[in-house]
Kinemage of the C-alpha trace (Angstrom):
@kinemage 1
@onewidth
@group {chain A} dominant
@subgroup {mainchain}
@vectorlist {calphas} color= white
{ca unk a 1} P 25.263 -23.355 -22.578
{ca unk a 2} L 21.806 -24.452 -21.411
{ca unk a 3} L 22.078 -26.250 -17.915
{ca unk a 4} L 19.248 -28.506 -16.726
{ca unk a 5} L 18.520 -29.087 -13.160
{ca unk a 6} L 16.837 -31.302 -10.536
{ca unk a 7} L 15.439 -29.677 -8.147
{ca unk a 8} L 14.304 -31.379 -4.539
{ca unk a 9} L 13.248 -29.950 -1.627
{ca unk a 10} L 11.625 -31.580 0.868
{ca unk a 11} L 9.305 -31.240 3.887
{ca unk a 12} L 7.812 -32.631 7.015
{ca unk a 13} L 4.687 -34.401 4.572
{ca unk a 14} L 5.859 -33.239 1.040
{ca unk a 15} L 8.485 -33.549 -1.818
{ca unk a 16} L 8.512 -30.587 -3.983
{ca unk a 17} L 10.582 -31.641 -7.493
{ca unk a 18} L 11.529 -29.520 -9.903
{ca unk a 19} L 13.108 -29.316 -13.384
{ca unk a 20} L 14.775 -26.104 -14.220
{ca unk a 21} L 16.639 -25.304 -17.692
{ca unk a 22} L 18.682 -22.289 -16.374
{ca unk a 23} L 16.588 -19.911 -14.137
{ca unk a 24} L 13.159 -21.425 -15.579
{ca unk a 25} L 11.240 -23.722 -14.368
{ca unk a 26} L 9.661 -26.191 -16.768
{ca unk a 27} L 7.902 -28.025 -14.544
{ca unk a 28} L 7.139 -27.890 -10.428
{ca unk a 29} L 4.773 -30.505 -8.607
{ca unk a 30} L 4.645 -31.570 -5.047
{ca unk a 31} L 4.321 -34.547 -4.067
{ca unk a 32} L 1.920 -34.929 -0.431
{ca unk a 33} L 2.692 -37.853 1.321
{ca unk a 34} L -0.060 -38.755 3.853
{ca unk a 35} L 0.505 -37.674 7.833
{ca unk a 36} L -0.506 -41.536 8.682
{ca unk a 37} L 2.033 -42.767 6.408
{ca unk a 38} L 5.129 -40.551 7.581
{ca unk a 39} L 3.693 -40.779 11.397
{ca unk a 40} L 5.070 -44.698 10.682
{ca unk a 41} L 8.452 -43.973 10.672
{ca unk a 42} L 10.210 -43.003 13.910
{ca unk a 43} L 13.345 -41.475 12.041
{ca unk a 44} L 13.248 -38.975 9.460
{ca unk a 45} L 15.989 -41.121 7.298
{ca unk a 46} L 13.848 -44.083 7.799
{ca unk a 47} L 11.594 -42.597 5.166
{ca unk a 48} L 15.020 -42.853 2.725
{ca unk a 49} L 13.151 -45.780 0.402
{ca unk a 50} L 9.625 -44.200 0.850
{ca unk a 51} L 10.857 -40.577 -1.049
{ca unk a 52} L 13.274 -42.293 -3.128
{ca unk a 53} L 10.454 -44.082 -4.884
{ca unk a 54} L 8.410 -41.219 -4.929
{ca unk a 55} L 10.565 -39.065 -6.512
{ca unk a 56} L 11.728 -41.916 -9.836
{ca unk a 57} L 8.532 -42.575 -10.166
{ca unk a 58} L 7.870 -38.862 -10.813
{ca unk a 59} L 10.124 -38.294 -12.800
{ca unk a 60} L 9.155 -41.638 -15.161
{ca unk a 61} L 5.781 -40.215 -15.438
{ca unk a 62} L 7.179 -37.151 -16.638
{ca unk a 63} L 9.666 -38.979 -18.948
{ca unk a 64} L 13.021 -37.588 -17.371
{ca unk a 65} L 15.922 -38.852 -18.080
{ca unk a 66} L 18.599 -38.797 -14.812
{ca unk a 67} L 21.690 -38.427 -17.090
{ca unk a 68} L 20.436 -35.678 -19.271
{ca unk a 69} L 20.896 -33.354 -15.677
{ca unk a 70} L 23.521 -31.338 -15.252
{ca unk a 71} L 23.266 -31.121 -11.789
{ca unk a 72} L 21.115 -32.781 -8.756
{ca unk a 73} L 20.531 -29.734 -6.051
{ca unk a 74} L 18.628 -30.520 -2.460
{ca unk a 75} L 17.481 -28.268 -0.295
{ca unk a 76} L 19.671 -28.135 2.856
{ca unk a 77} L 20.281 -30.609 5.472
{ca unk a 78} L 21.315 -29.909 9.548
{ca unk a 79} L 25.326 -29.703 9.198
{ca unk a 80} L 27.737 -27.694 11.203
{ca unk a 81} L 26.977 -24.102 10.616
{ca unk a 82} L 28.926 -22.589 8.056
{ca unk a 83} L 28.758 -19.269 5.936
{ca unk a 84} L 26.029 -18.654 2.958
{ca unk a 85} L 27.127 -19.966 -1.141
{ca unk a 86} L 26.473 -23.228 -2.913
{ca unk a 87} L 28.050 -25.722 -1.494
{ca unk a 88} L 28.608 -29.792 -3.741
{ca unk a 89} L 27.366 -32.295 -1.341
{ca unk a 90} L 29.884 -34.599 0.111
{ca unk a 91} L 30.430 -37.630 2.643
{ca unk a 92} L 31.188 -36.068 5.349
{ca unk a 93} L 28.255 -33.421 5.030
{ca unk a 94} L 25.851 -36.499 4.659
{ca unk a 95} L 27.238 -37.611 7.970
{ca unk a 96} L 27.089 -34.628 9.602
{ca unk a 97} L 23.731 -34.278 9.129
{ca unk a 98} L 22.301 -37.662 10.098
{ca unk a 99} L 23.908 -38.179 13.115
{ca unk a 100} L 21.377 -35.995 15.352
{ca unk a 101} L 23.921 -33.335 16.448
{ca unk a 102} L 22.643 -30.885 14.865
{ca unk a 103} L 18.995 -31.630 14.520
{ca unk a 104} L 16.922 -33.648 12.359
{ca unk a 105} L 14.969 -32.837 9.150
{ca unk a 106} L 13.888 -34.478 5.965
{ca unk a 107} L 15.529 -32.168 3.945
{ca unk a 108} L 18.575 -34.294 5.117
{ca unk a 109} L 17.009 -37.556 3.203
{ca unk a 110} L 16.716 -34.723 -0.291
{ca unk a 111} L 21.049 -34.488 0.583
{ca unk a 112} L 21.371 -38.226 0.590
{ca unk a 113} L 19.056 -38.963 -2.594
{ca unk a 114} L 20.938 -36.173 -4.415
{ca unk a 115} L 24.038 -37.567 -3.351
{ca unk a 116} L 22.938 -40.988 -4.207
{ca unk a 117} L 21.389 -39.822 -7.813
{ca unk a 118} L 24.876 -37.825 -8.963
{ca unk a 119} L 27.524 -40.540 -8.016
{ca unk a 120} L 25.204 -43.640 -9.997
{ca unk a 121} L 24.703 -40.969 -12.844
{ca unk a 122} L 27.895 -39.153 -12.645
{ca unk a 123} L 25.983 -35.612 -11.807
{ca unk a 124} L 27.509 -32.995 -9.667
{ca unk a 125} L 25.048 -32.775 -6.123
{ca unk a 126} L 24.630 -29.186 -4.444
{ca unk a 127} L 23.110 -27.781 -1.517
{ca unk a 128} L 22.263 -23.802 -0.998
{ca unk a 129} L 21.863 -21.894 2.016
{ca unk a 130} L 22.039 -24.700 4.458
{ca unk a 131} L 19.474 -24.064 7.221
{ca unk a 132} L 22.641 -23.993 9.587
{ca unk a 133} L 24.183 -20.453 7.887
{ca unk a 134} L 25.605 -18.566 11.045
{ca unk a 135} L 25.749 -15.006 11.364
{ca unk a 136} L 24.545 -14.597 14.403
{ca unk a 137} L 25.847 -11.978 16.280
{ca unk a 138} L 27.879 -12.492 19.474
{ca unk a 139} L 25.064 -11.926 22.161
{ca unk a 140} L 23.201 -14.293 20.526
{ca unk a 141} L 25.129 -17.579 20.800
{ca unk a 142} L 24.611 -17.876 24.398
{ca unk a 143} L 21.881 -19.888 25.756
{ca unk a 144} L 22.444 -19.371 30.200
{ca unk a 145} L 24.336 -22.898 30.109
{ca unk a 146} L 27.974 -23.131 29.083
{ca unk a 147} L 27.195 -26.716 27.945
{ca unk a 148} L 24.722 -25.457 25.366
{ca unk a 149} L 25.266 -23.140 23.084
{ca unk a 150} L 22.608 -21.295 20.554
{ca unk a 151} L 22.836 -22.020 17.149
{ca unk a 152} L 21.028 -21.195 13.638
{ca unk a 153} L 18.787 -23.809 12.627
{ca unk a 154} L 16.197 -22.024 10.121
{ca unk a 155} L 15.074 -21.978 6.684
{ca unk a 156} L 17.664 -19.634 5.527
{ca unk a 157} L 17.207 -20.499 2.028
{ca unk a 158} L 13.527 -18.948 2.293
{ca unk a 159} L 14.498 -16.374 4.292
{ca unk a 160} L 17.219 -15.156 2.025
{ca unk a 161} L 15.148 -15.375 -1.382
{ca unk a 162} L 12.279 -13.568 0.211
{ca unk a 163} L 14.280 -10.681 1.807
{ca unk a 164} L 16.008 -10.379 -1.520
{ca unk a 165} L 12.999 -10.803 -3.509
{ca unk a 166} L 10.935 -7.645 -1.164
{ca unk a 167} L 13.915 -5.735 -1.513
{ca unk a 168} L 13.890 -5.740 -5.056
{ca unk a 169} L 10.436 -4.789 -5.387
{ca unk a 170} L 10.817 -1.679 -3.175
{ca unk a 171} L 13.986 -0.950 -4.863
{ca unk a 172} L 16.550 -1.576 -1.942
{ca unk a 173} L 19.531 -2.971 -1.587
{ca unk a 174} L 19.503 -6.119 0.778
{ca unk a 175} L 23.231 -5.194 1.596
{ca unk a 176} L 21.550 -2.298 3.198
{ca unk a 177} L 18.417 -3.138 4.427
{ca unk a 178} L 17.092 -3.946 8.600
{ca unk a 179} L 14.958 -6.186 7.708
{ca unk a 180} L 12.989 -9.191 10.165
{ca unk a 181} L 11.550 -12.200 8.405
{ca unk a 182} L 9.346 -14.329 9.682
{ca unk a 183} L 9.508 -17.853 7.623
{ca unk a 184} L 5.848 -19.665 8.617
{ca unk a 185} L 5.401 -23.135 7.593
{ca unk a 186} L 5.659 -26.498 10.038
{ca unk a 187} L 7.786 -24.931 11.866
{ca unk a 188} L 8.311 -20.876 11.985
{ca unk a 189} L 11.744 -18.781 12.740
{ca unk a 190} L 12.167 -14.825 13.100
{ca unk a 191} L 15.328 -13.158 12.105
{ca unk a 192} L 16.954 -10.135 11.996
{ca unk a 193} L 18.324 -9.464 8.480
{ca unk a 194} L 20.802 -6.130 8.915
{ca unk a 195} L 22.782 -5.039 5.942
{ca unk a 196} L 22.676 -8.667 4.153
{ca unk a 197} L 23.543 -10.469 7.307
{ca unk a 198} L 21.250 -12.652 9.993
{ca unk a 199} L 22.447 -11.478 12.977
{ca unk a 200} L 19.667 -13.475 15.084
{ca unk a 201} L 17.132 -16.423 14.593
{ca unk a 202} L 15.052 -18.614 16.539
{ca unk a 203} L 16.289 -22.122 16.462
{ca unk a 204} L 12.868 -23.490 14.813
{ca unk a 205} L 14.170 -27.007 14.074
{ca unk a 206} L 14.752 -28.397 17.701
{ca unk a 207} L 14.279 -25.937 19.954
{ca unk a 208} L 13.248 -22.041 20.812
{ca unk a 209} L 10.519 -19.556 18.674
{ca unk a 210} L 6.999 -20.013 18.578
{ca unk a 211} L 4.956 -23.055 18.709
{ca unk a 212} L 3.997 -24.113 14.933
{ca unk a 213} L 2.143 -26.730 13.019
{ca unk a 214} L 4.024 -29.240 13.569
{ca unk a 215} L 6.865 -28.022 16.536
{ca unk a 216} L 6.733 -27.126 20.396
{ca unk a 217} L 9.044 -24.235 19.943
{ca unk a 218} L 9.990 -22.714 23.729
{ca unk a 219} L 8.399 -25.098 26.781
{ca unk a 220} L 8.732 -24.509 30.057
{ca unk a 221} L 12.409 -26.193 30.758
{ca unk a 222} L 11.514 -27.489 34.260
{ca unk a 223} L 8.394 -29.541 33.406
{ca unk a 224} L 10.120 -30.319 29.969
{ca unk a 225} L 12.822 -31.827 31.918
{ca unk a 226} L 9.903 -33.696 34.368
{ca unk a 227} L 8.853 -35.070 30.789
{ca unk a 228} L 11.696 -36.499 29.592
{ca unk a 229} L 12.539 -38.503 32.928
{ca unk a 230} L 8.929 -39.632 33.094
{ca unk a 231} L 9.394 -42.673 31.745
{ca unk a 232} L 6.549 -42.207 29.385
{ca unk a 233} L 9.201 -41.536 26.132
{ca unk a 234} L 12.399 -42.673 24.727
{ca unk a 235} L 15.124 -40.417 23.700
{ca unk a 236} L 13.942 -40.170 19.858
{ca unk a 237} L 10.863 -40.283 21.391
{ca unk a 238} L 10.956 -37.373 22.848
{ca unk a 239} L 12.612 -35.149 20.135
{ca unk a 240} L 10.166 -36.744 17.424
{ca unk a 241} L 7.503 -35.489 19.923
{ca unk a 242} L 8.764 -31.410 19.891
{ca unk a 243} L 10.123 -31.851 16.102
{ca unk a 244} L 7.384 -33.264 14.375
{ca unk a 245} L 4.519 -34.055 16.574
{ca unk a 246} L 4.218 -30.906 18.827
{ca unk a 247} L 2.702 -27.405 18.377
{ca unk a 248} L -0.556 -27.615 16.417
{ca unk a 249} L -0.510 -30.820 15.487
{ca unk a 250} L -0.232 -32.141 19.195
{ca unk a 251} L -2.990 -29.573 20.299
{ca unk a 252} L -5.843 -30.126 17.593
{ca unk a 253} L -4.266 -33.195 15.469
{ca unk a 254} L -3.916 -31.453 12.314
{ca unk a 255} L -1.788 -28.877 10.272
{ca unk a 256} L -4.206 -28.100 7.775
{ca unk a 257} L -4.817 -24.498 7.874
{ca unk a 258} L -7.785 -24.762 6.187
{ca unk a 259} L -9.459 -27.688 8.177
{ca unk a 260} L -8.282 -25.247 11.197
{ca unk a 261} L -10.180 -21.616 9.623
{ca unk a 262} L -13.047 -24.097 8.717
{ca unk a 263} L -13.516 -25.374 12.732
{ca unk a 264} L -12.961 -21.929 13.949
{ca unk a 265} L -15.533 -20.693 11.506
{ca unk a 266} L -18.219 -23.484 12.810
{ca unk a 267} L -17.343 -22.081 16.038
{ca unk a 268} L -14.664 -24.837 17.442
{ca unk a 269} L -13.435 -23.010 20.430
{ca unk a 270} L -10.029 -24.542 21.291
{ca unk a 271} L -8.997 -24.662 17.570
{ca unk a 272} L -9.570 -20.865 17.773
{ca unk a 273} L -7.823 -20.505 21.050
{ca unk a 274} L -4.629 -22.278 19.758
{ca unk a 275} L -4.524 -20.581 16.441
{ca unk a 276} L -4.477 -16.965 18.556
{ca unk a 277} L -1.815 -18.529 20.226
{ca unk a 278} L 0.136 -19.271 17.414
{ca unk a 279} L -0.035 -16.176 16.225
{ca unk a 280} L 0.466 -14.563 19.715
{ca unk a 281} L 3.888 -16.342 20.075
{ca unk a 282} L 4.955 -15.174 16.216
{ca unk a 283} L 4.236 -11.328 17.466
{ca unk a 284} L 5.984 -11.749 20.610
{ca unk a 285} L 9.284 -13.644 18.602
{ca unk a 286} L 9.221 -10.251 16.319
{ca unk a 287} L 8.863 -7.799 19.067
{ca unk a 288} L 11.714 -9.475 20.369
{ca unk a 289} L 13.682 -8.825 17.259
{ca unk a 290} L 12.638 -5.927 16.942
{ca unk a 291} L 14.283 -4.805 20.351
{ca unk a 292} L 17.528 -6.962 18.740
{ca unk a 293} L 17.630 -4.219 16.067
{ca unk a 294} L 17.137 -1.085 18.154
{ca unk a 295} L 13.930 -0.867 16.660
{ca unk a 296} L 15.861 0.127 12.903
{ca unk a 297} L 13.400 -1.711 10.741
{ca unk a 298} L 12.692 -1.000 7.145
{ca unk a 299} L 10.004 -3.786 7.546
{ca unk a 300} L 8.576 -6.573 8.773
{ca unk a 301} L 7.910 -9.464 5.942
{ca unk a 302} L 5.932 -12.508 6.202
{ca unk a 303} L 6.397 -15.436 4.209
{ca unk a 304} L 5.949 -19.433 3.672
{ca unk a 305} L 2.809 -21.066 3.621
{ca unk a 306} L 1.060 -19.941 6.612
{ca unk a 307} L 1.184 -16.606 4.798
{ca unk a 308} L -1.687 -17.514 2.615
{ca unk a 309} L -4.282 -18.064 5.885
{ca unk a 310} L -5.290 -14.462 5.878
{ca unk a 311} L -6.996 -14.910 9.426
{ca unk a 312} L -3.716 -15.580 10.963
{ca unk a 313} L -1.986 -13.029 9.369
{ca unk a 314} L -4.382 -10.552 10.287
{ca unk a 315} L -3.985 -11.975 14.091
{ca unk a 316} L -0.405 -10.936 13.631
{ca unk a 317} L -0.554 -7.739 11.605
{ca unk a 318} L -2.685 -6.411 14.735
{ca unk a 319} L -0.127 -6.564 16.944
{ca unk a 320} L 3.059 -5.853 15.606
{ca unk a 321} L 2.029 -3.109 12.842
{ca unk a 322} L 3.458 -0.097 15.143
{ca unk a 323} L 6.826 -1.668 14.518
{ca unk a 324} L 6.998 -1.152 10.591
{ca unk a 325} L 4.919 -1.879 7.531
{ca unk a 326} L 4.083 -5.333 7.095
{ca unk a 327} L 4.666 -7.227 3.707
{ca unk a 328} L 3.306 -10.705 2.912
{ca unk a 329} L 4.633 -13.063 0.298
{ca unk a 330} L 2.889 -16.119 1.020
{ca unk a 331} L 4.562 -19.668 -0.236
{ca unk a 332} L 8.259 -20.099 -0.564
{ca unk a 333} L 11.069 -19.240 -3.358
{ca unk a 334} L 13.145 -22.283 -2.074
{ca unk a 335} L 13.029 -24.329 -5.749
{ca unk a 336} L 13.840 -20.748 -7.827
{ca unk a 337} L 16.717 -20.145 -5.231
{ca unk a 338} L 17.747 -23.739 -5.543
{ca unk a 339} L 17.998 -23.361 -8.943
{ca unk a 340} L 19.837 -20.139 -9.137
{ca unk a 341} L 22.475 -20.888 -6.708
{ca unk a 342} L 23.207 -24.181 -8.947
{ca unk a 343} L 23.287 -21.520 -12.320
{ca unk a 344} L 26.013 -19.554 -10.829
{ca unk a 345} L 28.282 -22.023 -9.887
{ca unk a 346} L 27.917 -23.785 -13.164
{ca unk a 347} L 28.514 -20.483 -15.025
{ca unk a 348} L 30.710 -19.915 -12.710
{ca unk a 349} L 29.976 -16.697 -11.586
{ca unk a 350} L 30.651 -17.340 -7.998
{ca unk a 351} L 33.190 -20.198 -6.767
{ca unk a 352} L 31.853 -23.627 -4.724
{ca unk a 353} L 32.020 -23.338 -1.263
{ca unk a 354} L 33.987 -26.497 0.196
{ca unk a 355} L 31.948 -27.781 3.583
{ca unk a 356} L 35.277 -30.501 3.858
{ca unk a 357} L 37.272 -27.243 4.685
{ca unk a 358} L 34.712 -25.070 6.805
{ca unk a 359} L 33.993 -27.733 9.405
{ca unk a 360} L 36.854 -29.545 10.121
């Protein structure tokens, strides 16, 4: 049997949608939606209406029927951690990850829509990989505060495919590889991937890593704290301002890679000083990973969208080369992975993981 599939995956200023028969793709397009326009809406859900539209409207244009799919899959939303699989997307995972507890993200408005789009049209929803897979290691759930405790908050999906995907074109099994990934997009996390497990990862949605497009990462936590009680933001303020609004965005008002290269390369000082930066915090995130792994690394692999600005790259490359070779695979494999996790539940070559059971 032939399955078809909807694929959405959504970002801080895009939806990427997909239509997959199987594993291929017959069709991928993003859709950009304009900084000035999301910048409008103070809550990532608040955009639910905006994306919804954007998305049937797509899929009109490309005459797509909703009830010839077989299944509606969204990238992940901010849930309670749980293990890796494919997981069907229910009530209580949609509340889970909209009320704030574990972070914010508009993946979590791709859960609802999915959700939304299978119960009208009688679909089965599913999710892959949440960005909230835990398999951190011991030492690295504690933060210095009892009242806070670490947790994973990445693009595991990303991470996963491209770890897999290097492996299997040096001819290595991921099961055994020492691996650390560094996913760089809006916002960027560095892992440790040992023997098919992250054992370690920044917390890139709300909180620790390096300082990328679109997020603070680490800030200093006494004049943070100053911040906050300043009276100058709100509560959701405040976290739209490090999730969303910080990093380079808040330094040179873009995260255009390309407008950045092209004011560096007209000799636009600061945007070069903040870029090094950037890439100065990403080096420092993977020595400290490296030192996580005993310095066992088979390599050190780049990937997401920041991979194709060959000047940062470079910026990194220079400093953490003495570590292990460097691979790049620019752009993401978050729609093929999508895709695939949906095929082998529907073929049933690996059973549905139940979120219901695994967080209560």
């Amino acid at each position: 049997m032939n399955y078809r599939l909807l694929i959405i995956n959504m970002g801080s200023t895009s939806t990427k949608v997909g239509v997959y028969t199987d594993d291929t793709a017959l069709w991928v397009q993003s859709i950009t939606h304009p900084r000035e326009v999301i910048a409008g809406y103070l809550h990532f859900m608040d955009q639910y209406e905006y994306r919804m539209k954007a998305i049937l409207s797509l899929l009109k244009e490309k005459g797509e029927l909703l009830e010839a799919f077989h299944a509606i899959v969204s990238r992940g939303g901010t849930i309670q951690p749980v293990k890796g699989g494919t997981y069907e997307i229910t009530r209580k995972m949609l509340a889970d990850s909209q009320c704030g507890r574990y972070g914010d993200h508009p993946c979590n408005i791709g859960g609802q829509i999915a959700y939304d789009l299978g119960q009208k049209y009688n679909i089965p929803a599913f999710t892959i990989d949440p960005p909230v897979c835990n398999e951190m290691c011991e030492e690295a759930i504690y933060s210095g505060l009892p009242e806070i405790e670490r947790i994973a908050s990445f693009q595991a999906l990303n991470h996963r495919a491209t770890a897999r995907k290097y492996c299997r074109d040096h001819g290595v099994d991921y099961s055994e590889a020492h691996l650390i990934v560094a996913h760089m997009g809006g916002g960027i996390t560095v892992a440790a991937h040992e023997q098919g497990k992250i054992i370690d990862v920044n917390n890139g949605l709300a909180g620790d890593g390096p300082f990328a497009l679109e997020r603070s990462g680490d800030l200093p936590v006494g004049e943070l704290i100053k911040l906050c009680y300043s009276g100058r933001y709100t509560q959701d303020g405040m976290l739209r301002r490090v999730n969303g609004r910080g990093g380079m965005a808040a330094y040179l008002g873009t995260v255009d890679g390309q407008e950045v290269q092209r004011r560096i390369d007209s000799g636009d000082k600061k945007a070069e000083s903040v870029t090094r930066a950037m890439a100065y915090q990403v080096s420092k995130e993977i020595g400290g990973i490296a030192a996580v792994m005993k310095g066992r690394i088979d390599a050190i692999v780049l990937t997401a969208g920041l991979g194709y600005w060959e000047y940062f790259v470079n910026l990194i490359k220079e400093r953490v080369s003495f570590l292990a070779p460097v691979a790049v695979y620019p752009g993401e494999n978050e729609m093929e992975s999508l895709a695939l996790g949906a095929l082998r539940v529907l073929s049933r070559e690996e059973p549905i993981q139940n979120y219901d059971e695994q967080s209560a």
